[in-house]
C-alpha positions in Angstrom: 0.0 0.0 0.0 1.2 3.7 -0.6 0.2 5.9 1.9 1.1 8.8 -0.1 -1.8 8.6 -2.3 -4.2 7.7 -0.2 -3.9 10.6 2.6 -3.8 13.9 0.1 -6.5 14.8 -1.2 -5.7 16.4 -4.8 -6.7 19.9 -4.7 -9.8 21.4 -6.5 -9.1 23.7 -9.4 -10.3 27.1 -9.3 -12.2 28.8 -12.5 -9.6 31.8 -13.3 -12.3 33.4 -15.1 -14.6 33.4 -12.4 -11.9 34.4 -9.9 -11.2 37.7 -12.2 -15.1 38.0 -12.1 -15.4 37.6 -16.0 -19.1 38.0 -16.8 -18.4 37.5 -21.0 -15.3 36.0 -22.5 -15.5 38.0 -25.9 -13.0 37.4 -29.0 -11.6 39.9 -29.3 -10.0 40.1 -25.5 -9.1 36.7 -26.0 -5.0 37.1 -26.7 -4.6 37.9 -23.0 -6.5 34.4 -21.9 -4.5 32.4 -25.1 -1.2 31.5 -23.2 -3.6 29.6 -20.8 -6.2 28.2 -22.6 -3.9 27.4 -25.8 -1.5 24.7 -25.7 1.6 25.3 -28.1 0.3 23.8 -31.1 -2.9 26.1 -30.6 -5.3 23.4 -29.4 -8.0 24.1 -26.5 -6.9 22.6 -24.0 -9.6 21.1 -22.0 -11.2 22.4 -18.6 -10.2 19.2 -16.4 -6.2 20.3 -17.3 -7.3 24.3 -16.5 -10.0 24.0 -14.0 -12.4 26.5 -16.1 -15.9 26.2 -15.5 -18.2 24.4 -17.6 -20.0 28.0 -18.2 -16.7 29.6 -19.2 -15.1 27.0 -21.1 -18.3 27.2 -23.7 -17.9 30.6 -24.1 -14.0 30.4 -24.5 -14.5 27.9 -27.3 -16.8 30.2 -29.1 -14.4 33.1 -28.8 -11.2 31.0 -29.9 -13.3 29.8 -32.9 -14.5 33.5 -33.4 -11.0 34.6 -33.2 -9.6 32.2 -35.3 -12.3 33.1 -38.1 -11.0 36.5 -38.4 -7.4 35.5 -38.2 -6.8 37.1 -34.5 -5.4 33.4 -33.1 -3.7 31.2 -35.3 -5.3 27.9 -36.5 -2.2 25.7 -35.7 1.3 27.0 -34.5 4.4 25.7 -36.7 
């Protein structure tokens, strides 16, 4: 038996955007959130990995989408 997984409890992750008290995630601010929610080949990374809220994490994808549409965020990263 290994104690050390059995007596921590992994902690919970907190929703950054509801911690800055973001009502709207919009495309256009979204460069300031894309070195979080971006891995390096420009993939969302999913909210298990970032601890975003479900509520947050719908409107993120819309607004990476959006932004990649009008070429604000790349599609994929070389």
């Amino acid at each position: 038996m290994d104690r050390n997984n059995r007596s921590r409890k992994p902690r919970r992750k907190v929703c950054a955007f509801c911690a800055d008290k973001v009502e709207n995630i919009d495309y256009k601010t979204i460069g300031k959130y894309s070195r979080k929610v971006l891995s390096e080949r420009a993939k969302i990374i999913p909210r298990r990995v970032t601890g975003t809220c479900a509520r947050h994490q719908r409107q993120l994808t819309v607004a990476v989408k959006r932004a990649r549409h009008i070429a604000l965020l790349p599609f994929v990263n070389d």
